[in-house]
C-alpha positions as a LaTeX table, in Angstrom:
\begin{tabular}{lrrr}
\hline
Residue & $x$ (\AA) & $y$ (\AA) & $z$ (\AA) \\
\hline
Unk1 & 26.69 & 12.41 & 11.64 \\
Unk2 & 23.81 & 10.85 & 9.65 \\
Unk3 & 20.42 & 12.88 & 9.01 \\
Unk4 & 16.91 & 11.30 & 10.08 \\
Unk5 & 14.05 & 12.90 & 9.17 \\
Unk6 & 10.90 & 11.57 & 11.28 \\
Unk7 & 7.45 & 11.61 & 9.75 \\
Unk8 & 4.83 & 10.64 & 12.48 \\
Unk9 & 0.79 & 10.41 & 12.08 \\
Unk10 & 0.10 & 11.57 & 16.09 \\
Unk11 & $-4.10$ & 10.22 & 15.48 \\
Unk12 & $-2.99$ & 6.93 & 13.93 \\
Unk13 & $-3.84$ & 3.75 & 15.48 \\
Unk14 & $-5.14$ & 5.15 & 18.90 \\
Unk15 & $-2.30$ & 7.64 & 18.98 \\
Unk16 & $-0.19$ & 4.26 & 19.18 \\
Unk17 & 3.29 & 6.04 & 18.74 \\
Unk18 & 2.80 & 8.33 & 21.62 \\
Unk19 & 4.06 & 6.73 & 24.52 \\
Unk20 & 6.97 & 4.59 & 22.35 \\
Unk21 & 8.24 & 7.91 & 21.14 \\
Unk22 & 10.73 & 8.86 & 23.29 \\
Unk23 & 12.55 & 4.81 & 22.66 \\
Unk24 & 11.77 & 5.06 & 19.31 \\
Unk25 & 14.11 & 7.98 & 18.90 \\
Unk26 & 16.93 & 6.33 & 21.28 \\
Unk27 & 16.85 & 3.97 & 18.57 \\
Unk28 & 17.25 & 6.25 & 15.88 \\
Unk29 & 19.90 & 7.86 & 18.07 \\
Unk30 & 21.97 & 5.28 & 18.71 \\
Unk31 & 22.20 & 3.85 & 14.99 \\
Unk32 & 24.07 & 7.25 & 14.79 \\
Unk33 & 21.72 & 9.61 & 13.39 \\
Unk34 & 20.75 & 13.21 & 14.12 \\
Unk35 & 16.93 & 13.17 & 14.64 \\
Unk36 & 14.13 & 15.84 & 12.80 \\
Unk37 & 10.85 & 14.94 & 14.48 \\
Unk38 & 7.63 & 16.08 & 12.50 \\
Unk39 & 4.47 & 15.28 & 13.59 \\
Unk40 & 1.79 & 15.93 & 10.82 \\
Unk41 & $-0.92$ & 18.38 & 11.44 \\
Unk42 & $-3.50$ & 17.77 & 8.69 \\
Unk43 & $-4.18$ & 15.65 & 5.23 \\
Unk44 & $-1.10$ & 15.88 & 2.86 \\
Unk45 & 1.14 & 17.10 & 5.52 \\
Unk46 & 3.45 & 14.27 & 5.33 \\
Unk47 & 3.54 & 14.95 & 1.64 \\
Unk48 & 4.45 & 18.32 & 1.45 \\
Unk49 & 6.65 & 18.14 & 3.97 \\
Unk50 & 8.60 & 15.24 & 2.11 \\
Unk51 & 8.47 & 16.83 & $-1.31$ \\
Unk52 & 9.64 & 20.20 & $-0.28$ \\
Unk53 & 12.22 & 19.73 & 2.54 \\
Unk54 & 15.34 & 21.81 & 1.91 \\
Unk55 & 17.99 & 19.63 & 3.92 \\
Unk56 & 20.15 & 17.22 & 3.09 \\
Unk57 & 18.79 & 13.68 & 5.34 \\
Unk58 & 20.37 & 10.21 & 4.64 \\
Unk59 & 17.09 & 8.64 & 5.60 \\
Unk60 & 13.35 & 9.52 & 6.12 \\
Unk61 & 11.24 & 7.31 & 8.63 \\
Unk62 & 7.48 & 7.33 & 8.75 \\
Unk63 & 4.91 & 6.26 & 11.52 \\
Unk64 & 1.15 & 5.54 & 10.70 \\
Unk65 & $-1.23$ & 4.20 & 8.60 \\
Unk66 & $-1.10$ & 2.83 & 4.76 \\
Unk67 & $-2.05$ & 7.00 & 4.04 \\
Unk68 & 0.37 & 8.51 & 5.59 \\
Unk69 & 3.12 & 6.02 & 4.02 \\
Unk70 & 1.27 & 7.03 & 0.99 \\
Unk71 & 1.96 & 10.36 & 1.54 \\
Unk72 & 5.55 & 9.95 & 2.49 \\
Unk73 & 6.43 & 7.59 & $-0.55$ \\
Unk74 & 4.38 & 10.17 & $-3.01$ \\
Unk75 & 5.79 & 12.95 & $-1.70$ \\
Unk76 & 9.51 & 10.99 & $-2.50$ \\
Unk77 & 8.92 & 9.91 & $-5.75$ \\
Unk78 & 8.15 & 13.94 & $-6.67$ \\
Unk79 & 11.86 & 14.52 & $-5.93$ \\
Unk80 & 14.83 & 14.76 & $-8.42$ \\
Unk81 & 17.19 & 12.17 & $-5.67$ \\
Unk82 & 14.94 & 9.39 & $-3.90$ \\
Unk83 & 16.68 & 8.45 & $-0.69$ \\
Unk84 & 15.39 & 5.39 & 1.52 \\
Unk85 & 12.05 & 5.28 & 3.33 \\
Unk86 & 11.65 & 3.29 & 7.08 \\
Unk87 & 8.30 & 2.56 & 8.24 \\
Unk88 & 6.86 & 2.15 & 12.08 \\
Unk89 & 3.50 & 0.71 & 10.75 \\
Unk90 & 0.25 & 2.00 & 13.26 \\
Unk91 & $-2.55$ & 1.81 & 10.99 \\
Unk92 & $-5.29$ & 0.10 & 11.19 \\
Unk93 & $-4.55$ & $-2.56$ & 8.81 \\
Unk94 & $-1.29$ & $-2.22$ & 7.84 \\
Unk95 & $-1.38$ & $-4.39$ & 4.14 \\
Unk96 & 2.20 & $-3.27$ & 3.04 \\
Unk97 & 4.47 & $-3.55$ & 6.06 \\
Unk98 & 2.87 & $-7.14$ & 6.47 \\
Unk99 & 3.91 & $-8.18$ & 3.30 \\
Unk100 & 7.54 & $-6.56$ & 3.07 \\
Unk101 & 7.64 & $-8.25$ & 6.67 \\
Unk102 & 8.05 & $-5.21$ & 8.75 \\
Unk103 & 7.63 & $-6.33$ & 12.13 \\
Unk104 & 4.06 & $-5.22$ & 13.84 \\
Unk105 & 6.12 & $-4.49$ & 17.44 \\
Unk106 & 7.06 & $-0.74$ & 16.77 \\
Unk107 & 10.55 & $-0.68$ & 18.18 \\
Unk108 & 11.64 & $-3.45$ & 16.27 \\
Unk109 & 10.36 & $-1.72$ & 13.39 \\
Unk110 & 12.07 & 1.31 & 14.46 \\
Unk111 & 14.93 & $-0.78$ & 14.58 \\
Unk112 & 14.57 & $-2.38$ & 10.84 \\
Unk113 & 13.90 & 1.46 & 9.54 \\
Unk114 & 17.46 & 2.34 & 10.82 \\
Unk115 & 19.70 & $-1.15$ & 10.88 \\
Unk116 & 17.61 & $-3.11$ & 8.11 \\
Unk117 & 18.29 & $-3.17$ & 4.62 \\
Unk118 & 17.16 & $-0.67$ & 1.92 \\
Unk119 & 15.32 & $-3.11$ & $-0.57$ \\
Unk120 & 14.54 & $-1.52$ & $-4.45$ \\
Unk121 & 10.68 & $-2.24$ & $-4.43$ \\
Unk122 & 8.14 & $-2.00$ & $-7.34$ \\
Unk123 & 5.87 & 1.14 & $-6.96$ \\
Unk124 & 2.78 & 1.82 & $-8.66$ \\
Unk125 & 2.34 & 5.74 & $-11.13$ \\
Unk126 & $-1.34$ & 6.54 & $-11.40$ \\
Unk127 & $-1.53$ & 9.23 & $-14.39$ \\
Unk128 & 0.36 & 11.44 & $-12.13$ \\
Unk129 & $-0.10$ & 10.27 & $-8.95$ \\
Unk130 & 1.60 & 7.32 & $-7.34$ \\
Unk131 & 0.60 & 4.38 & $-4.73$ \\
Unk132 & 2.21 & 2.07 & $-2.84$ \\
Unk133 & 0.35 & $-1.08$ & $-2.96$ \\
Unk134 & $-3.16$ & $-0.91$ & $-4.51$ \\
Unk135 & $-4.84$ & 1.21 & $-7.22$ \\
Unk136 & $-8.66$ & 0.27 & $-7.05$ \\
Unk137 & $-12.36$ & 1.16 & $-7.86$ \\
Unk138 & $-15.96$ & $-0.08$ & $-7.06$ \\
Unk139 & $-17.11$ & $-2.01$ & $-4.15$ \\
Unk140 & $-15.87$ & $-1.09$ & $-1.20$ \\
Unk141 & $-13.14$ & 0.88 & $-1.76$ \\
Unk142 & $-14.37$ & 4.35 & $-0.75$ \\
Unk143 & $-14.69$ & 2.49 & 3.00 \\
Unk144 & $-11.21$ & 3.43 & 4.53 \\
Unk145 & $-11.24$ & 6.76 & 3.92 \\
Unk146 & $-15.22$ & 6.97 & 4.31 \\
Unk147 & $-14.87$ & 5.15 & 7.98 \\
Unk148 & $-13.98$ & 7.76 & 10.46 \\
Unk149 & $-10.84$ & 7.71 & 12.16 \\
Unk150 & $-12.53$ & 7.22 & 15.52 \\
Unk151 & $-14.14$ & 3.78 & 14.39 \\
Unk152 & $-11.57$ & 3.02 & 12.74 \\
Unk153 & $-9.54$ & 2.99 & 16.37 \\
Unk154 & $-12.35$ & 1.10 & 17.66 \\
Unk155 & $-13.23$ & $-1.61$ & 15.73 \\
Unk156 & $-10.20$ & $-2.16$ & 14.00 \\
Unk157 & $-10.52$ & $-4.27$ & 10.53 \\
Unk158 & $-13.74$ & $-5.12$ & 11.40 \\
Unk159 & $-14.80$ & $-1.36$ & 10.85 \\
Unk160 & $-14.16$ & $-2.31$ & 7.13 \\
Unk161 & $-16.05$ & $-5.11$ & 7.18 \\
Unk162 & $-19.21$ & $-3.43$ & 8.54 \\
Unk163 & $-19.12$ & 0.02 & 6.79 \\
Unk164 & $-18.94$ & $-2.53$ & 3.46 \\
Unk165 & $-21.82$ & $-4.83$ & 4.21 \\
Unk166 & $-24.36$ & $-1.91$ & 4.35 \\
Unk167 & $-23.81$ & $-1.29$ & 0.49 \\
Unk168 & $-23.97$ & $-4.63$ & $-0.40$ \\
Unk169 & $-27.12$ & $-4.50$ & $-2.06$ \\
Unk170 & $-26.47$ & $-1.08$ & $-3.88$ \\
Unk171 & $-23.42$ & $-1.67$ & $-6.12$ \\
Unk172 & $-22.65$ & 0.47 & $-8.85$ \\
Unk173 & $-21.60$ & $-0.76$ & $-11.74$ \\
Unk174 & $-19.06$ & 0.30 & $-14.26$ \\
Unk175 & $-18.65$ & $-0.56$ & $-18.08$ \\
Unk176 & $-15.19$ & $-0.49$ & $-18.58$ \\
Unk177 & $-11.97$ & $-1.00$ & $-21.73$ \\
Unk178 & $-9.11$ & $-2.41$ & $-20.30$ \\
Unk179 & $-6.00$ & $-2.52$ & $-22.06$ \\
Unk180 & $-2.94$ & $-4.43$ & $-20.81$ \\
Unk181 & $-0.07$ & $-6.26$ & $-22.75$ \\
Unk182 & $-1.87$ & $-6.01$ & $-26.51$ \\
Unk183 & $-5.27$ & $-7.62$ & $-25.02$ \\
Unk184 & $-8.55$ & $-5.86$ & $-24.58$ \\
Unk185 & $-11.07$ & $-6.58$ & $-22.07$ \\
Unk186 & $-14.55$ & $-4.95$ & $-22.41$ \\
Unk187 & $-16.99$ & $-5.78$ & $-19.42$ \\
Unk188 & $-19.40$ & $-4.74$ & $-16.50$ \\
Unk189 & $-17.22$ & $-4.29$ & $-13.24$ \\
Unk190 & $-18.56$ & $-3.79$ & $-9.81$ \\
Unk191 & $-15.00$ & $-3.77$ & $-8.59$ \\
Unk192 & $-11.41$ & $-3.68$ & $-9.59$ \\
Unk193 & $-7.58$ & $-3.51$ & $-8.13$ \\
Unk194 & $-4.34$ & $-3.36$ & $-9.36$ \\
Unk195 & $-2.00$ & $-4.64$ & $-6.64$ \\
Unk196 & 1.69 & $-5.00$ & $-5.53$ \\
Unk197 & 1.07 & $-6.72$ & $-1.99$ \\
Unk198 & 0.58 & $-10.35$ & $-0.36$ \\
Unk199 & $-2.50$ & $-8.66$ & 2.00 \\
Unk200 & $-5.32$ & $-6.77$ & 1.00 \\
Unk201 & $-7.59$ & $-5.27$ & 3.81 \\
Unk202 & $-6.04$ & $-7.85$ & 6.09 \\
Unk203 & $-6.79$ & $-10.89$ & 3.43 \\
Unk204 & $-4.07$ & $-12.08$ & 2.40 \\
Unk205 & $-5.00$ & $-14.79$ & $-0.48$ \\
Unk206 & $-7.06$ & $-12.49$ & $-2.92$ \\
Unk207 & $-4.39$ & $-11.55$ & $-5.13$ \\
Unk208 & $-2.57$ & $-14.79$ & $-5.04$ \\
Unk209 & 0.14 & $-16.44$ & $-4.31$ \\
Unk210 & 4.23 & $-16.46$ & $-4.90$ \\
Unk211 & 3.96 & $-12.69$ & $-4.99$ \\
Unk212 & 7.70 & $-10.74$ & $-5.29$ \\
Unk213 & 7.45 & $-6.81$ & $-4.96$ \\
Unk214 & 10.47 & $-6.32$ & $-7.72$ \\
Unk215 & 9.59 & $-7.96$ & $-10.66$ \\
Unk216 & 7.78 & $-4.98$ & $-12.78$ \\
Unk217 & 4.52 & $-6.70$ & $-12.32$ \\
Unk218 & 1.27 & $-5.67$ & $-10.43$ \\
Unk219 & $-1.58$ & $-8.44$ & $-10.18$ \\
Unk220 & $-5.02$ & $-7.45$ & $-11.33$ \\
Unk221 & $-8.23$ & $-8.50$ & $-9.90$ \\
Unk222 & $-11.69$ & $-7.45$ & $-11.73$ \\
Unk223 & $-14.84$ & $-8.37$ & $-10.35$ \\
Unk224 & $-18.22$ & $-8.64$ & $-13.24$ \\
Unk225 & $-20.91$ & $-7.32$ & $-12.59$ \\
Unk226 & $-23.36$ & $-10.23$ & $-11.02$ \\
Unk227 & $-26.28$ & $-10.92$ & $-13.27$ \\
Unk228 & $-28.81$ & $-11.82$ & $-10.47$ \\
Unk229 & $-28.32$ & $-12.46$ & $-6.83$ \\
Unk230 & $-27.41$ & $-16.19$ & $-6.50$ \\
Unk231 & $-24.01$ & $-14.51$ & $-8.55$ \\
Unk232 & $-23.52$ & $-11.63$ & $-6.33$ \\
Unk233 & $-23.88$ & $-14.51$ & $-3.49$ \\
Unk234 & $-20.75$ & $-16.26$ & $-4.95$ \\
Unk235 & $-18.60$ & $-13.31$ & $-5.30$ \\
Unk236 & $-19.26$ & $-12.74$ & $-1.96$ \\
Unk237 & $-18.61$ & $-16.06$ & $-0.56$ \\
Unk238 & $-14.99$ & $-16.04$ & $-2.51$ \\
Unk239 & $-14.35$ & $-12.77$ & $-1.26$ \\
Unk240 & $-14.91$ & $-14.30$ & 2.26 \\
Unk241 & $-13.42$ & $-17.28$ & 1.94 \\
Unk242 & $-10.65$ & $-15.31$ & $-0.17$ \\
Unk243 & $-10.39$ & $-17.59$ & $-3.30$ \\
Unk244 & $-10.54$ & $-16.17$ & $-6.85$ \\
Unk245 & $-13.76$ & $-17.29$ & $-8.33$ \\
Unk246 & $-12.75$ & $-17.59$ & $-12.40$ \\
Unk247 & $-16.44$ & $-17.56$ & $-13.55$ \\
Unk248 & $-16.99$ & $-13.64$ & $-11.68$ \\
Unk249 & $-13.13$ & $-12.70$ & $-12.24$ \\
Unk250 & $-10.98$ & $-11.88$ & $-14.30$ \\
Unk251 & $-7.22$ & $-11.96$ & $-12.74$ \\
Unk252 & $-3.76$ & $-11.33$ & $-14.39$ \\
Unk253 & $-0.35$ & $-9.91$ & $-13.91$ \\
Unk254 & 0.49 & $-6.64$ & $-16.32$ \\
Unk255 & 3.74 & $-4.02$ & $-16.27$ \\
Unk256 & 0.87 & $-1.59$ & $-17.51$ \\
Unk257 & $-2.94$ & $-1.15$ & $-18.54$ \\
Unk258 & $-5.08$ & 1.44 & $-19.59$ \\
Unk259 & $-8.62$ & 1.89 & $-18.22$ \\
Unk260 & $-11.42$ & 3.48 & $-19.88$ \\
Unk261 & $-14.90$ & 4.27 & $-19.31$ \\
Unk262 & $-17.79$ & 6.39 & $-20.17$ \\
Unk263 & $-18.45$ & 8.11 & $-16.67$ \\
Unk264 & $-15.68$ & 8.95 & $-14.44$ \\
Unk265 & $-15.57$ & 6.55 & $-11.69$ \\
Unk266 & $-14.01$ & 7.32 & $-8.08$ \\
Unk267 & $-11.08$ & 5.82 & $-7.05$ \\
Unk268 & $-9.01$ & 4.42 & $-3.94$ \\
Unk269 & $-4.99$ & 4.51 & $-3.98$ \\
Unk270 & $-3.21$ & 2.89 & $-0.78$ \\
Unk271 & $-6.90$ & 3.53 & 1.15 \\
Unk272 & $-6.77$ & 7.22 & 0.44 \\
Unk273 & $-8.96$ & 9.02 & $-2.40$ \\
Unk274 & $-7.95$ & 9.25 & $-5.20$ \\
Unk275 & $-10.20$ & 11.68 & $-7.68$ \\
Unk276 & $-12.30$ & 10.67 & $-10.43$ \\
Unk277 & $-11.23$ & 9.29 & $-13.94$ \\
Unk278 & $-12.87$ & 8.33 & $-17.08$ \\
Unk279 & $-9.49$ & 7.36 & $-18.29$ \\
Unk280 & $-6.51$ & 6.03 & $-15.91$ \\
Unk281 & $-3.24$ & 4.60 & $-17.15$ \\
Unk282 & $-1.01$ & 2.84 & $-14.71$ \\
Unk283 & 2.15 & 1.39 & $-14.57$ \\
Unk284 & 4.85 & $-0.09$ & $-12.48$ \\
Unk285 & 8.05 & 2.20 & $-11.74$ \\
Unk286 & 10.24 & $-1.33$ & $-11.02$ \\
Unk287 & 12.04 & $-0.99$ & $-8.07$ \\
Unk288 & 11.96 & 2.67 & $-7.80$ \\
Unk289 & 11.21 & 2.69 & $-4.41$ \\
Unk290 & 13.68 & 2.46 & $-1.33$ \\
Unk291 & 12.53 & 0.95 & 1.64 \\
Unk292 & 13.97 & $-0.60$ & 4.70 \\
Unk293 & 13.29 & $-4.12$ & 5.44 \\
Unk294 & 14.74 & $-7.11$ & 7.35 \\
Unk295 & 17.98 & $-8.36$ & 6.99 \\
Unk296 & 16.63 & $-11.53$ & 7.29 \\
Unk297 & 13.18 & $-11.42$ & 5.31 \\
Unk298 & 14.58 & $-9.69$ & 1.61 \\
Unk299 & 15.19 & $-12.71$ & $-0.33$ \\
Unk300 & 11.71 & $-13.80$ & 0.57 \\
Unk301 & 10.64 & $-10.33$ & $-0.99$ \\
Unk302 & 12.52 & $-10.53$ & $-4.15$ \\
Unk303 & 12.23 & $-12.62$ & $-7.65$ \\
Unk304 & 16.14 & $-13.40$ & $-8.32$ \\
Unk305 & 17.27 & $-13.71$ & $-4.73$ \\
Unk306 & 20.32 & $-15.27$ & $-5.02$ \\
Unk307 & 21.76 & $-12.10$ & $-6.25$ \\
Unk308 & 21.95 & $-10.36$ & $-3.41$ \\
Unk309 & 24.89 & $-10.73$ & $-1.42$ \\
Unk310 & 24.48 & $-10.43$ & 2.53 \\
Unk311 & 26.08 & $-10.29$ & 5.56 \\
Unk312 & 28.26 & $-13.18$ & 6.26 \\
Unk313 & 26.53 & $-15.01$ & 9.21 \\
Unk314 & 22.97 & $-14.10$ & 8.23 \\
Unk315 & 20.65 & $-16.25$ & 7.29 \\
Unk316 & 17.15 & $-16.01$ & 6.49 \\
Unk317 & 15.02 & $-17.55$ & 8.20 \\
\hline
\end{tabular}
């Protein structure tokens, strides 16, 4: 029989998983697999357990937020063998299962971690570290793992909004070198991301659009520095309106880059912290990550799709 090991976040979402638990494993079961159940205790728990299990599993599943996939996928990538990862999404925002397609209703996502199909999907290195779908620094990004949990479960996105509006008017500022693909940009940044997703902090046309997650390439968004208020006014209004706004922003798609600065600025990866760093280099592991998906979504996800073979009979839709 086939080995499951199940990764759940019990706090996430309003303790969303709870009361699905017990058909969320009759799923699991009756796709043939022998169940572990873990709920995690504390911060990094997911990790650990994920980096140092002993056992042999043909599959690890994961339930909760972008931080504890974070954790999961991190603690995978540490491995010698990477086997697949499944996802039951109950976050708060959810970015990455929304744009791999990973259905919001938790026992059909139950149901694509176990009878989907394992897709090879670009994942981000960070020095050492790794993220899923977004590397970042400046405005804003200290708010999802700054908002607490329990206002989080309340508000829901709109917890991010608010927490970032009161620091609107104090924005730090960074003087940065970045390096990607034999160009050098030297600037003031108030912000910056390096992304692999179709959805960031629920908006979904920030990073672009025609966005595959196994081409090698992340897209990068860097915000200036506004020069007087009417400027930080516009930046605003295109981050609200979700357009890219060329005269603020500089945006392109790199395999690699190389940040530097003078101070060590605090970062974000996948909404968790991610330490301080004067210098950060980052680039895309291409398709080093195994995730389950829908049968029916993966071509949408990929940027050669007519070579994959599927199923006879199924189509996408």
């Amino acid at each position: 029989m086939k080995k499951l090991l199940f990764i759940y976040n019990p706090n996430a979402g309003k303790g969303l998983i709870k009361p699905k638990l017990s058909d969320v494993l009759d799923i699991f079961v009756k796709a043939g697999y022998e169940v572990t159940v873990y709920p995690t205790q504390k911060y990094r728990d997911g990790y650990h357990k994920v980096r140092h299990f002993k056992e042999e599993y043909d599959l690890v599943v994961c339930s909760g937020g972008d931080g504890t996939l974070d954790e999961v996928v991190t603690g995978m990538m540490k491995r010698k063998e990477q086997i697949p990862i499944g996802y039951i999404p109950t976050g708060t925002t959810n970015d990455f299962a929304r744009s791999l397609h990973i259905p919001k209703d938790m026992l059909k996502a139950a149901d694509t971690a176990v009878n989907g199909i394992v897709f090879p999907c670009d994942i981000g290195k960070f020095n050492n570290d790794f993220f899923v779908y977004i590397a970042a620094f400046g405005l804003f990004t200290d708010v999802s793992y700054q908002t607490k949990q329990e206002v989080k479960n309340v508000l829901g996105h709109l917890a991010y909004v608010l927490e970032g509006m009161k620091r609107l008017y104090n924005v730090p500022s960074y003087r940065i070198k970045v390096t990607h693909d034999d160009q050098v940009i030297e600037d003031e940044f108030i912000f910056g991301m390096v992304t692999n997703s179709r959805s960031i902090g629920g908006f979904r046309n920030m990073v672009g659009k025609s966005i595959v997650f196994d081409d090698g390439e992340f897209e990068v968004t860097l915000i200036k520095t506004p020069k007087n208020p009417l400027a930080l006014q516009e930046i605003i209004a295109a981050i609200l309106i979700e357009q890219i706004d060329t005269k603020h922003m500089y945006t392109f798609k790199a395999n690699s880059l190389k940040l530097e600065s003078l101070e060590e600025i605090p970062w974000t990866l996948d909404g968790e912290f991610g330490g301080e760093h004067d210098e950060v280099m980052i680039e895309n592991q291409r398709q080093k990550l195994k995730i389950m998906v829908p049968i029916d979504k993966v071509k949408s996800l990929m940027k050669e799709p007519d070579t994959l073979q599927l199923e006879e009979g199924i189509e996408e839709d």
